[in-house]
ZAKEDO-833744 format. One record per residue (C-alpha): residue number from 1; x, y, z; residue in one letter. Coordinates in steps of 0.25 Angstrom, whole numbers. Layout:
# ZAKEDO-833744
{k = NUM&x = X&y = Y&z = Z&r = A};
...
END
This chain:
# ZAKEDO-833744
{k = 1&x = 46&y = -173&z = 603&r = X};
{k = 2&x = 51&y = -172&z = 590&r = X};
{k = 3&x = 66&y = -175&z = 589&r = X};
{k = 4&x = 75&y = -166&z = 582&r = X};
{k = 5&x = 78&y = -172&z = 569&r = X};
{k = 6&x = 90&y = -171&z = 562&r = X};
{k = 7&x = 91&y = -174&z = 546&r = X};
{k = 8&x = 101&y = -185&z = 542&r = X};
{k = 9&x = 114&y = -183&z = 538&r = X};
{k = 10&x = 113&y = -189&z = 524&r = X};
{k = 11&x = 101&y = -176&z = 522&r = X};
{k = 12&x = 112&y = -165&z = 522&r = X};
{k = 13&x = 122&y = -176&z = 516&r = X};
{k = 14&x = 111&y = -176&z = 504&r = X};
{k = 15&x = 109&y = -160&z = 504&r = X};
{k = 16&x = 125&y = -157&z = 504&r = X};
{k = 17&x = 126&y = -167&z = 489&r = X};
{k = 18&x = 114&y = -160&z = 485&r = X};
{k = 19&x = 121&y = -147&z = 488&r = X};
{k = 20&x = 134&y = -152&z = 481&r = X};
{k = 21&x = 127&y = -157&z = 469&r = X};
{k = 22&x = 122&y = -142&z = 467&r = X};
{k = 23&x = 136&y = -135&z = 468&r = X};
{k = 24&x = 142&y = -133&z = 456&r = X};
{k = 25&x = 156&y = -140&z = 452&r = X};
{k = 26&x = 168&y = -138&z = 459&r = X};
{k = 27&x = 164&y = -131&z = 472&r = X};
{k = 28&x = 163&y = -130&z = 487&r = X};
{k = 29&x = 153&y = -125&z = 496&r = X};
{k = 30&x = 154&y = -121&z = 509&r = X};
{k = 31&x = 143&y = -119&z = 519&r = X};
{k = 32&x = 144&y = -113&z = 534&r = X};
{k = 33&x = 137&y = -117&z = 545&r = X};
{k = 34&x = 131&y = -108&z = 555&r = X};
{k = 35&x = 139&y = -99&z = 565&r = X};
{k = 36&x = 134&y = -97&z = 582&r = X};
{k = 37&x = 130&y = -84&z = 583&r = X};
{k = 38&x = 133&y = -77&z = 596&r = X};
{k = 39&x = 121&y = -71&z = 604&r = X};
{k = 40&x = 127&y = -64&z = 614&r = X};
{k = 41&x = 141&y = -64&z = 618&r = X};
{k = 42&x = 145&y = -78&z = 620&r = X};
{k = 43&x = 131&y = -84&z = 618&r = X};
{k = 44&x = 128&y = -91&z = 604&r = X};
{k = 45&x = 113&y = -90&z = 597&r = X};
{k = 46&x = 109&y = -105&z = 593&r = X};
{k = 47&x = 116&y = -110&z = 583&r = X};
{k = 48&x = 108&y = -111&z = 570&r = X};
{k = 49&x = 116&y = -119&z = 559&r = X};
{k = 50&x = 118&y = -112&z = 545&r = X};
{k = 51&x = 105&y = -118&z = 538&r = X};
{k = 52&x = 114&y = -120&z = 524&r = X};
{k = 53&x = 125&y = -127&z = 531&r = X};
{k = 54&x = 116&y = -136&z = 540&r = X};
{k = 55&x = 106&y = -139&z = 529&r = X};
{k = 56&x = 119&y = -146&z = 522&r = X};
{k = 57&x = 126&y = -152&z = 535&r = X};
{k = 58&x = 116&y = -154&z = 546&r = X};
{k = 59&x = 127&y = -149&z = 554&r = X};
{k = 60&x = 123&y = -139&z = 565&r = X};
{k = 61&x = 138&y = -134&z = 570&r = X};
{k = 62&x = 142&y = -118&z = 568&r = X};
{k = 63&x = 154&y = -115&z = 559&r = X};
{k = 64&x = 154&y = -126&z = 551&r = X};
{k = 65&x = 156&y = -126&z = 536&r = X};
{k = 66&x = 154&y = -135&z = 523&r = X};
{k = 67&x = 160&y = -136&z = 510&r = X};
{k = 68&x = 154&y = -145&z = 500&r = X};
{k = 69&x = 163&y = -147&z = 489&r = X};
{k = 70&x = 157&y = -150&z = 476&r = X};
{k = 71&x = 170&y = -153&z = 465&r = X};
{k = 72&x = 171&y = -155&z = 449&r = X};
{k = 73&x = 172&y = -170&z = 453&r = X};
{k = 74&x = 168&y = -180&z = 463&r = X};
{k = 75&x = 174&y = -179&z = 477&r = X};
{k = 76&x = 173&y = -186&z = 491&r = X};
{k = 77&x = 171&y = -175&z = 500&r = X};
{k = 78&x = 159&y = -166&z = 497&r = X};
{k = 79&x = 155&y = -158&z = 509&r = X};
{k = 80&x = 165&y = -156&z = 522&r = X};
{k = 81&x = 160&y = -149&z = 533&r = X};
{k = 82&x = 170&y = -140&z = 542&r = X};
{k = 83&x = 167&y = -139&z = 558&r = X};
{k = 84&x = 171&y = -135&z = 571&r = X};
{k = 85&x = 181&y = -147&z = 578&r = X};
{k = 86&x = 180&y = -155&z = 590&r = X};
{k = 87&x = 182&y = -145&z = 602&r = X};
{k = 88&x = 179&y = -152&z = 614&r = X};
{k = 89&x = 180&y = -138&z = 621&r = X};
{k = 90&x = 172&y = -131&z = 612&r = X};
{k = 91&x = 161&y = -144&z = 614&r = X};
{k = 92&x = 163&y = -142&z = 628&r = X};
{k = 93&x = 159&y = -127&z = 628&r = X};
{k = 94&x = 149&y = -127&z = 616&r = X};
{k = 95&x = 145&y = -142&z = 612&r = X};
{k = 96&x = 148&y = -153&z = 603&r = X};
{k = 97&x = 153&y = -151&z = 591&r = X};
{k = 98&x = 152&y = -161&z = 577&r = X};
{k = 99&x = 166&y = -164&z = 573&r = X};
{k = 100&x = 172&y = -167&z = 561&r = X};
{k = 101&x = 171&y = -181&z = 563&r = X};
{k = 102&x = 156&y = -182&z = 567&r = X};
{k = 103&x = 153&y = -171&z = 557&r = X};
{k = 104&x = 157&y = -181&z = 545&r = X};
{k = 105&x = 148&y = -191&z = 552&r = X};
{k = 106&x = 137&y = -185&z = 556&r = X};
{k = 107&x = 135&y = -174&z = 543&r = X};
{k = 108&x = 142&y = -182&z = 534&r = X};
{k = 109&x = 150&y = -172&z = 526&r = X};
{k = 110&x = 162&y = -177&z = 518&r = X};
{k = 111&x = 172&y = -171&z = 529&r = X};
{k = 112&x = 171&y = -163&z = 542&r = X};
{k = 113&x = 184&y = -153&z = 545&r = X};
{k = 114&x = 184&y = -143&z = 557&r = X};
{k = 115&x = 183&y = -130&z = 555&r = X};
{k = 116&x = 198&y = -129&z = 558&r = X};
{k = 117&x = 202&y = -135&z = 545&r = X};
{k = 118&x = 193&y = -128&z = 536&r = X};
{k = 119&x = 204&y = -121&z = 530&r = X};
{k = 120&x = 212&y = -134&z = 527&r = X};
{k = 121&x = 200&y = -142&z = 523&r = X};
{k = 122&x = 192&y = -131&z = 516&r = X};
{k = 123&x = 202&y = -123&z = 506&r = X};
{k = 124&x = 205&y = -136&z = 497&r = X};
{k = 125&x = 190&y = -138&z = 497&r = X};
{k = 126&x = 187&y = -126&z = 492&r = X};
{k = 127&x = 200&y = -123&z = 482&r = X};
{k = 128&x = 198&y = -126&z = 468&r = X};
{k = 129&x = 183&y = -125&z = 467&r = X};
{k = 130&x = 177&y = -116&z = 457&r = X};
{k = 131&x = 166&y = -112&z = 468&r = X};
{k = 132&x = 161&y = -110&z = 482&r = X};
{k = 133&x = 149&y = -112&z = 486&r = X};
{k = 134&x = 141&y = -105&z = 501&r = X};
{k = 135&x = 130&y = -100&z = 508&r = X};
{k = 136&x = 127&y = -84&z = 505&r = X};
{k = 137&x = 125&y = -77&z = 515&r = X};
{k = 138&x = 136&y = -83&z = 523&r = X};
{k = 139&x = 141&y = -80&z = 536&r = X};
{k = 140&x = 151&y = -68&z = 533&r = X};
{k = 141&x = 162&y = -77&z = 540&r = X};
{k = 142&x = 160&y = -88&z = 531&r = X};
{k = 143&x = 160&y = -81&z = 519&r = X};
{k = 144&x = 172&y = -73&z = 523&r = X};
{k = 145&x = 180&y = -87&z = 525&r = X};
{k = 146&x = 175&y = -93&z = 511&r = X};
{k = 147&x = 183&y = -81&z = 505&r = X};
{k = 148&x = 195&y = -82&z = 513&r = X};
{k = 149&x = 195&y = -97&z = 509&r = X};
{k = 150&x = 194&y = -92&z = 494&r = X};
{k = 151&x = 205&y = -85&z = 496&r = X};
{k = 152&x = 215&y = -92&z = 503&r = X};
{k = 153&x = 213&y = -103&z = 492&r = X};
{k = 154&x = 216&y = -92&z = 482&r = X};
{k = 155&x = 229&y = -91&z = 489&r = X};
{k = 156&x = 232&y = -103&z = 484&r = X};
{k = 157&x = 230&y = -98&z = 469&r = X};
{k = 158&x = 244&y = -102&z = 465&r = X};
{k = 159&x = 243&y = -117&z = 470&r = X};
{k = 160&x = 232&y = -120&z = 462&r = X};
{k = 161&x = 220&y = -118&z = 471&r = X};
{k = 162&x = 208&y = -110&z = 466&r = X};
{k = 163&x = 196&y = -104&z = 475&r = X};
{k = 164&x = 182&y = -105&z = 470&r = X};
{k = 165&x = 180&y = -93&z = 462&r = X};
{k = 166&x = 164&y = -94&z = 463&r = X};
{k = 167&x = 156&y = -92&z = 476&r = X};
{k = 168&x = 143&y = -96&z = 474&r = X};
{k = 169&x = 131&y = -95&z = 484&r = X};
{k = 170&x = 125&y = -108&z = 488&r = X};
{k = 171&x = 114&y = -103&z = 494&r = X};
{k = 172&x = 103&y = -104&z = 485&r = X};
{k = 173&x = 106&y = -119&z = 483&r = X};
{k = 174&x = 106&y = -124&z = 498&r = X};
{k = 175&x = 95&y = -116&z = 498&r = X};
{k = 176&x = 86&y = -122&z = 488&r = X};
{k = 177&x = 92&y = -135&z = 493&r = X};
{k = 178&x = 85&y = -131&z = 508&r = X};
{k = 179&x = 72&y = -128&z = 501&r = X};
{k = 180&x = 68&y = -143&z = 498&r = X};
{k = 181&x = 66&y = -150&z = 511&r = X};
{k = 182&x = 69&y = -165&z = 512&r = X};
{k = 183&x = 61&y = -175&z = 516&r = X};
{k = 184&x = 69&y = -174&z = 530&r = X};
{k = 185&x = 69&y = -160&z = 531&r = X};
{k = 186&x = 53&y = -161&z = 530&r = X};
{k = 187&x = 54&y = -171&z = 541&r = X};
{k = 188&x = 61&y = -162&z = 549&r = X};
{k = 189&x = 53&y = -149&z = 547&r = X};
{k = 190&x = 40&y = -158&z = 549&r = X};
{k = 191&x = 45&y = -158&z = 563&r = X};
{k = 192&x = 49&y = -145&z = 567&r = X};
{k = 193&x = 34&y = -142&z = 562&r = X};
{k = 194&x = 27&y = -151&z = 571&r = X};
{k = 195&x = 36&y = -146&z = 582&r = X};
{k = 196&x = 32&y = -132&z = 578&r = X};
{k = 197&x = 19&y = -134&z = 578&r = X};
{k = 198&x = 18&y = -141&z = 592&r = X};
{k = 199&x = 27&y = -129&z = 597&r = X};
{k = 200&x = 14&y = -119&z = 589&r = X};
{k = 201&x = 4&y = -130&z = 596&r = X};
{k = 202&x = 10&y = -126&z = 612&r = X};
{k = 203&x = 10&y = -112&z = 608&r = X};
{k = 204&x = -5&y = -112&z = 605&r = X};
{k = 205&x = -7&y = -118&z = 619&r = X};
{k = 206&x = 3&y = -110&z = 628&r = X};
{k = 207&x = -1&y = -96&z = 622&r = X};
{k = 208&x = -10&y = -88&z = 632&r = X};
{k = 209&x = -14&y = -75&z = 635&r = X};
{k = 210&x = -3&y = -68&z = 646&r = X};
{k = 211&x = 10&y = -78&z = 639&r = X};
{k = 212&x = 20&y = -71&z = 632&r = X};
{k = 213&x = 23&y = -74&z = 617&r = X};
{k = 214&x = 38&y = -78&z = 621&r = X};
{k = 215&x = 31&y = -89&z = 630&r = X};
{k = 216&x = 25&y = -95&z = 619&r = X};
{k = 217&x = 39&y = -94&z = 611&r = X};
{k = 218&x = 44&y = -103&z = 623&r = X};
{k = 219&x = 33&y = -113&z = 622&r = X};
{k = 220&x = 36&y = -116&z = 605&r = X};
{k = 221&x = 51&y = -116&z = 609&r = X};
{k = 222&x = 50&y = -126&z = 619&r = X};
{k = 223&x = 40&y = -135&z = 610&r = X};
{k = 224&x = 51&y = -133&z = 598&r = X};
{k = 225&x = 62&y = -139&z = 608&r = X};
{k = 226&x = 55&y = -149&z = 615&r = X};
{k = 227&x = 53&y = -156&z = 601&r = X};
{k = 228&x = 66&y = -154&z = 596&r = X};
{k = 229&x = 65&y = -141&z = 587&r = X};
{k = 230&x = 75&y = -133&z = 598&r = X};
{k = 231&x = 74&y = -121&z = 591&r = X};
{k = 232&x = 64&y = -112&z = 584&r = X};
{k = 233&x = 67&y = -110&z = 570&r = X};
{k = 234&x = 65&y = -96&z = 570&r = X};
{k = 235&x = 62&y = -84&z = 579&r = X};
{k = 236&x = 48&y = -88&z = 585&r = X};
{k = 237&x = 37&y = -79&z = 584&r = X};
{k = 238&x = 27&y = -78&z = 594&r = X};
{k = 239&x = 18&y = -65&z = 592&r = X};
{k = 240&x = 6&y = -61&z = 598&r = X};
{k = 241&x = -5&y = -52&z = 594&r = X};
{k = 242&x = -1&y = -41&z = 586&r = X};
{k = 243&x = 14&y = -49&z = 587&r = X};
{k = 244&x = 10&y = -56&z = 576&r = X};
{k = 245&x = 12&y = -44&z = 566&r = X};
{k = 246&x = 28&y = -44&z = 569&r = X};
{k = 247&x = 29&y = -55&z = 559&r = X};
{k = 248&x = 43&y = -59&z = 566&r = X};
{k = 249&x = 40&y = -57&z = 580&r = X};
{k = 250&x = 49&y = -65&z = 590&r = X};
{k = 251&x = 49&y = -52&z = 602&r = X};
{k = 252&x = 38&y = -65&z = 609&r = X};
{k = 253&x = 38&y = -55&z = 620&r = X};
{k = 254&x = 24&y = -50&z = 622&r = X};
{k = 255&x = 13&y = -56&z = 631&r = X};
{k = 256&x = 1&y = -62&z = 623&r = X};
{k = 257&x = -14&y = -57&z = 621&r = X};
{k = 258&x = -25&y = -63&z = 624&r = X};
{k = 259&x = -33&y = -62&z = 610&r = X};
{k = 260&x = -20&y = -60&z = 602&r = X};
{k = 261&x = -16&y = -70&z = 592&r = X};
{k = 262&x = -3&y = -77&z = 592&r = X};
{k = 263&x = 5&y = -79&z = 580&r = X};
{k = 264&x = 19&y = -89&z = 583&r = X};
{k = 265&x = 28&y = -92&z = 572&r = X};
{k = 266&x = 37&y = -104&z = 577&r = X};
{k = 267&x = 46&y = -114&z = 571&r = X};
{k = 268&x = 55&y = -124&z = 578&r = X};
{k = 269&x = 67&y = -129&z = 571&r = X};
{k = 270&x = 71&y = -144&z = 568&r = X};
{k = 271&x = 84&y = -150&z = 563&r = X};
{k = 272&x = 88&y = -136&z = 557&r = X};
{k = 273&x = 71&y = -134&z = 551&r = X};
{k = 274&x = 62&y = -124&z = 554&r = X};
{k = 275&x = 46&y = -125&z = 556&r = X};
{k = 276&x = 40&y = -110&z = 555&r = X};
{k = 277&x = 25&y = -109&z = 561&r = X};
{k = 278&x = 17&y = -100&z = 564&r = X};
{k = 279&x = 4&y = -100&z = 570&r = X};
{k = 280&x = -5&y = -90&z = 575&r = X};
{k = 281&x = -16&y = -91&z = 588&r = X};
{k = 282&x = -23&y = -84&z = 598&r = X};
{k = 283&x = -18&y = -82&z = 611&r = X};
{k = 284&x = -32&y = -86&z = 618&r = X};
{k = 285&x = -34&y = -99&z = 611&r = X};
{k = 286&x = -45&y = -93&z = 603&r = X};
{k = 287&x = -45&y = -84&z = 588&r = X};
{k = 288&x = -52&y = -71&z = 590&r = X};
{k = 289&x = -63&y = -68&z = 575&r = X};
{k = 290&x = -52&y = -59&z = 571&r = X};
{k = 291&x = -39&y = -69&z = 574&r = X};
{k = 292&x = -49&y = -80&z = 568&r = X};
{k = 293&x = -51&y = -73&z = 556&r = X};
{k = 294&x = -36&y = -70&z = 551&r = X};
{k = 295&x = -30&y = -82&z = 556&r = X};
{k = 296&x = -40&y = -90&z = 547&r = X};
{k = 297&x = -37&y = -82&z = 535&r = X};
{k = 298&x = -23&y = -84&z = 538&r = X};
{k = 299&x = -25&y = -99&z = 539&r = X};
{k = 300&x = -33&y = -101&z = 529&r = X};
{k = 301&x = -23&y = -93&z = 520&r = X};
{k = 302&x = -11&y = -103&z = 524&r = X};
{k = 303&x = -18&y = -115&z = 521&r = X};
{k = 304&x = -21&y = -109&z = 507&r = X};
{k = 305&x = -9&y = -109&z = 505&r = X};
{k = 306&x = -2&y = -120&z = 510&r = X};
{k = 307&x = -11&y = -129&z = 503&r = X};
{k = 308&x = -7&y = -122&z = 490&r = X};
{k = 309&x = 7&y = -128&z = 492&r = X};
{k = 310&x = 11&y = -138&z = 483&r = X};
{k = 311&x = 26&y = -139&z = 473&r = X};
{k = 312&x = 25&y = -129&z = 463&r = X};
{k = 313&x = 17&y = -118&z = 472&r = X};
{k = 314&x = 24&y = -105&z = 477&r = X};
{k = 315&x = 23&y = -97&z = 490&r = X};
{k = 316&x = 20&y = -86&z = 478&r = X};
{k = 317&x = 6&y = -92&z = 476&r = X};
{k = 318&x = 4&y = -96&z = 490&r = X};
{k = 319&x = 5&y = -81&z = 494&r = X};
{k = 320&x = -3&y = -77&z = 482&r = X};
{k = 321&x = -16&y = -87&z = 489&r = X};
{k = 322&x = -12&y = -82&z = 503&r = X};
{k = 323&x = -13&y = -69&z = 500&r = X};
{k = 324&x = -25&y = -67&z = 492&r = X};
{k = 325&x = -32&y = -76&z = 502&r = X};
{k = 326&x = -26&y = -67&z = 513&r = X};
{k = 327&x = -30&y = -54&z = 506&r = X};
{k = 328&x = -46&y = -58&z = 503&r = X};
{k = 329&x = -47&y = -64&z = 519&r = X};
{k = 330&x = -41&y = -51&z = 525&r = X};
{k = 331&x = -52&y = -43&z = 516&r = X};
{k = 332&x = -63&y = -53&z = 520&r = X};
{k = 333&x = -60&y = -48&z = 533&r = X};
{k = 334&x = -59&y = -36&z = 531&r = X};
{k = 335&x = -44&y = -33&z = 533&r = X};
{k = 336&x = -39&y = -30&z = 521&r = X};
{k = 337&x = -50&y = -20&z = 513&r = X};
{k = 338&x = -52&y = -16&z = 499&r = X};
{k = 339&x = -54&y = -22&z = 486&r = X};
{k = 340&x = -51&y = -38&z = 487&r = X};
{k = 341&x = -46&y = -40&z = 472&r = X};
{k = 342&x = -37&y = -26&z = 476&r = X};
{k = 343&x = -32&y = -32&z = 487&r = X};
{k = 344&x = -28&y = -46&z = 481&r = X};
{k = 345&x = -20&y = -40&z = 473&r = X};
{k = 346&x = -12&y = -32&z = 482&r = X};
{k = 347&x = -11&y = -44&z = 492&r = X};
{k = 348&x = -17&y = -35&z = 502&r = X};
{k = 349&x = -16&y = -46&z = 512&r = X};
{k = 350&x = 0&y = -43&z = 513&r = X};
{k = 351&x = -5&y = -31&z = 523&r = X};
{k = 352&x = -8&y = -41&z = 532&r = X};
{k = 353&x = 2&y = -55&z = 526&r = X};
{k = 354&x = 15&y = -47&z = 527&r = X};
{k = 355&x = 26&y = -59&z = 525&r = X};
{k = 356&x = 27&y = -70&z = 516&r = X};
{k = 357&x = 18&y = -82&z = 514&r = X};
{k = 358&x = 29&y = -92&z = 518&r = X};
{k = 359&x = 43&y = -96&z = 516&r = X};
{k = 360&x = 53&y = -109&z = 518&r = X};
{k = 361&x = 56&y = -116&z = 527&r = X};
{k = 362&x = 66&y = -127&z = 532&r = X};
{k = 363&x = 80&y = -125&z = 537&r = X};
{k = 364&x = 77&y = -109&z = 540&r = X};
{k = 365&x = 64&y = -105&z = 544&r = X};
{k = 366&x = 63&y = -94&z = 532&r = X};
{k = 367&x = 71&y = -106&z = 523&r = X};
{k = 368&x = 80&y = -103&z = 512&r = X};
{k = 369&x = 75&y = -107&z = 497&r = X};
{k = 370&x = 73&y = -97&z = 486&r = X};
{k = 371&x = 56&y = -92&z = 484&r = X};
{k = 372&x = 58&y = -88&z = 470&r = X};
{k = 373&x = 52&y = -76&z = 473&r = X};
{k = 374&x = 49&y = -65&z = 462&r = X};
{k = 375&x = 51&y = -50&z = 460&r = X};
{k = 376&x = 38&y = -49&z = 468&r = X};
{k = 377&x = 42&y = -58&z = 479&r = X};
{k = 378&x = 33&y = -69&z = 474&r = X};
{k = 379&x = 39&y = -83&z = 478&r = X};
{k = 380&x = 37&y = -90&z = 469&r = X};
{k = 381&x = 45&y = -103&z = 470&r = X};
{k = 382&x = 39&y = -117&z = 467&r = X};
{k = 383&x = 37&y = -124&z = 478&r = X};
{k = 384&x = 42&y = -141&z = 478&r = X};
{k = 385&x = 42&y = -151&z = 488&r = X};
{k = 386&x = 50&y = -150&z = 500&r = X};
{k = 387&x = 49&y = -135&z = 500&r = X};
{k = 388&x = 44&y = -131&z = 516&r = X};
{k = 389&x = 38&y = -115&z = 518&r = X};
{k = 390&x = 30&y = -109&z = 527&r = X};
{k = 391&x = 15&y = -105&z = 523&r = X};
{k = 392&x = 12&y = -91&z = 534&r = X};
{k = 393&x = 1&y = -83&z = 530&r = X};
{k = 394&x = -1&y = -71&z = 541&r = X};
{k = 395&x = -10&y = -60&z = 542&r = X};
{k = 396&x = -4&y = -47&z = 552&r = X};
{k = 397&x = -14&y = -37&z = 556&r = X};
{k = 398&x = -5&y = -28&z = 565&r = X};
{k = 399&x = -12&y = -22&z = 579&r = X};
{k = 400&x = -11&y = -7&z = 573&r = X};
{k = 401&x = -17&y = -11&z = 558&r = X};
{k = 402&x = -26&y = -1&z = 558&r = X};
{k = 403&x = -33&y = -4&z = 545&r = X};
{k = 404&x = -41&y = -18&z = 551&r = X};
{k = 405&x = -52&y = -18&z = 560&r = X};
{k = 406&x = -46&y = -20&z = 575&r = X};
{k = 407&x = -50&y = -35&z = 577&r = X};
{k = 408&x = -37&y = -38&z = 566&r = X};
{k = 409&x = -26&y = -29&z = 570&r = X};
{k = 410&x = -15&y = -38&z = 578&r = X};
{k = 411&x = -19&y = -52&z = 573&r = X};
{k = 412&x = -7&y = -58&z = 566&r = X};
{k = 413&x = -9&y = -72&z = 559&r = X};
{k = 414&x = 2&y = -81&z = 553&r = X};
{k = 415&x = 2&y = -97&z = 551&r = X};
{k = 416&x = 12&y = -104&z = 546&r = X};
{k = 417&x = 16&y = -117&z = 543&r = X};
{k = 418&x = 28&y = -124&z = 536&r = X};
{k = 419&x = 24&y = -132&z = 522&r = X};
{k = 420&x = 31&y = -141&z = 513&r = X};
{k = 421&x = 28&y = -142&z = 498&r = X};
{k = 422&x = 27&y = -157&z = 495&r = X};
{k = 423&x = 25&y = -165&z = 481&r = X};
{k = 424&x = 10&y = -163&z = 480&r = X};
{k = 425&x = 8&y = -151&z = 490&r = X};
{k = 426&x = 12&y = -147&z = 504&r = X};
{k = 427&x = 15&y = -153&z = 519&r = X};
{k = 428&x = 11&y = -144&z = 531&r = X};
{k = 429&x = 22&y = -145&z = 541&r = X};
{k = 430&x = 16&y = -136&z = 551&r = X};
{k = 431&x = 4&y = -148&z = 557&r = X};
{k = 432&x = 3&y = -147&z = 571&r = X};
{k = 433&x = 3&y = -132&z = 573&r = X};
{k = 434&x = -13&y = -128&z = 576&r = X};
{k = 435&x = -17&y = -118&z = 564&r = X};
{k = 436&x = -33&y = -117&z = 561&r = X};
{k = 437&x = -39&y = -109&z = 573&r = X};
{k = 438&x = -48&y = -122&z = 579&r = X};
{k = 439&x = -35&y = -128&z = 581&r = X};
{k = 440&x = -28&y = -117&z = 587&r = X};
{k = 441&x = -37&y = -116&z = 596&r = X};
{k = 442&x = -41&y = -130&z = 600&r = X};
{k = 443&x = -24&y = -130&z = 603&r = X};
{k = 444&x = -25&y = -117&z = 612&r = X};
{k = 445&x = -38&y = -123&z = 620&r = X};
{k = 446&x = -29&y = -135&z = 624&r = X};
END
């Protein structure tokens, strides 16, 4: 079992002086955490922390908010976290809860206030800058009470305090920041892939003719939770047979077939980061010619491209080998028809490759970062070390296509694994989940 590791405190300490070091003169930001979210009259969702906020605290309470204070000189207190107090009523009903003393000592922030003082604590803080820094798109609430902040300070015009007069959107920076992983966030994130791909390994072995696809969704959550990944990172798709056509199928509802293929794309989450895999496998254990013969091509077109990854390549590039190679095997097989040079220029194979080649990956399983991308969509962002994505090629021949021969119409293929550009190339994060069809198979005969 793998335990559920946590990144050291002095991680978020670094990230938060890295933060600062990039705000301009004479400002403050402030970051809020995540809200609950109410399911259904007094019953909560999970709590899922603000990704912003926790990748500069580590601190997993709702409501919470920091303010990082950058000023035109030196000073002690540079970041001061505001949460809920000490209640031992509430902690009675709804848990434990941090405290400003253990709040200090565990996160280290400069300072810890409860949420009661904020208005004390926080006006002084923020009169006088010449800009405030925060997340867009905020919670309404928050933004709402940034500006009532603003102007009460402006109030105060005549005593000599002065409200930031420029808001600027911090997004973009945390966001780049996010998009370099650390030596101990690689760490983590090797971990939630060899979970996931245990939890991909005891699908492959429970899946049989008669089960029902929200059977095998139990089998993934319970190998998630038994090594510490206690939630999926995302909604979990297990789609059988022509299923595998809804590119976003969670439904998991229907019984599965016999001679269908099925496609699962499942993640477990670890300390706050996401694994995203998919595999795709034959219900009986064994590929029919048809099956075989896309999921090769499928295969064969991901391993193209992941070993094309090295720093300075693009996911622009990688789609451009992956979808000429697509396009020639679909004709080879007689799917896609006509003129192959034609057809390579049209990137034919998109009839069949209806998303995207791959996308970041980390603290959110579609993670932030900016692709560069082009008036034509092309992405065309270099890649550096410490960048993760996903590489998920997929061919989609829906059951009622009726321009294929019969033997493809309902086959749905997607592989994907989670990659990290390293200094002379790449590192497969994905090791232990079965992808060639003699290994897939050889774990469905056990």
């Amino acid at each position: 079992m793998i335990k559920n590791t946590l990144l050291p405190a002095a991680e978020f300490c670094q990230r938060r002086s890295d933060f600062i070091a990039q705000m301009p003169e004479n400002s403050i930001a402030l970051i809020s955490a995540g809200k609950e979210v109410t399911r259904s009259n007094d019953t909560e969702y999970p709590f899922c922390q603000n990704k912003q906020f926790y990748y500069l605290t580590g601190f997993n309470e709702p409501d919470a908010i920091l303010a990082l204070i950058k000023g035109d000189k030196p000073v002690a207190t540079q970041s001061v976290l505001f949460s809920r107090e000490k209640d031992r009523l509430q902690e009675v009903w709804h848990g434990r809860r941090i405290g400003q003393k253990q709040a200090v000592a565990a996160y280290k922030v400069d300072a810890c206030f409860s949420l009661a003082e904020i208005d004390e604590q926080l006006l002084p803080l923020i009169a006088g800058k010449t800009a405030l820094l925060t997340c867009q798109p905020e919670q309404a609430e928050f933004h709402q009470q940034i500006l009532n902040w603003l102007a009460e300070i402006r109030k105060s015009a005549r005593s000599g305090l002065k409200a930031p007069t420029t808001l600027i959107d911090c997004s973009d920076l945390l966001n780049d920041m996010r998009l370099h992983k650390s030596t101990a966030e690689l760490d983590i994130m090797r971990k939630v892939n060899i979970i996931s791909g245990a939890a991909h390994q005891r699908a492959m072995q429970q899946t049989q003719a008669g089960k029902f696809e929200y059977q095998i969704e139990a089998e993934l959550l319970h190998e998630f939770a038994t090594n510490g990944a206690r939630y999926p990172a995302y909604g979990t798709i297990v789609a059988g047979g022509d299923n595998a056509n809804i590119l976003h199928y969670t439904d998991n509802d229907e019984v599965l077939n016999d001679g269908d293929l099925l496609l699962i794309d499942a993640g477990g989450e670890l300390a706050g980061y996401a694994a995203d895999i998919t595999r795709t496998f034959p219900v009986s254990g064994k590929f029919t010619q048809p099956q075989a013969a896309i999921y090769q091509l499928v295969l064969d077109s991901q391993n193209l491209a992941i070993n094309a990854i090295k720093p300075a390549q693009t996911l622009a590039e990688l789609n451009r080998i992956v979808c000429d190679f697509l396009t020639k095997g679909l004709h080879d097989l007689g799917i896609l028809k006509g003129d192959l040079a034609q057809l390579l220029t049209q990137k034919a194979c998109k009839k069949y490759f209806i998303h995207g080649l791959g996308h970041w990956l980390g603290l959110d399983v579609h993670d932030v970062g900016d692709y560069h991308s082009s008036p034509q969509r092309e992405q065309l962002r270099p890649f550096v070390a410490g960048m993760v994505m996903t590489i998920e090629p997929g061919i989609y021949i829906p059951k009622n296509d009726k321009t294929v021969d019969e033997k493809w119409r309902g086959i749905g293929v997607r592989i994907e694994d989670n990659i990290v550009v390293t200094e002379t190339g790449f590192e497969n994060l994905t090791v232990n989940a079965p992808k060639t069809i003699a290994d897939i198979e050889a774990v469905m005969a056990r």
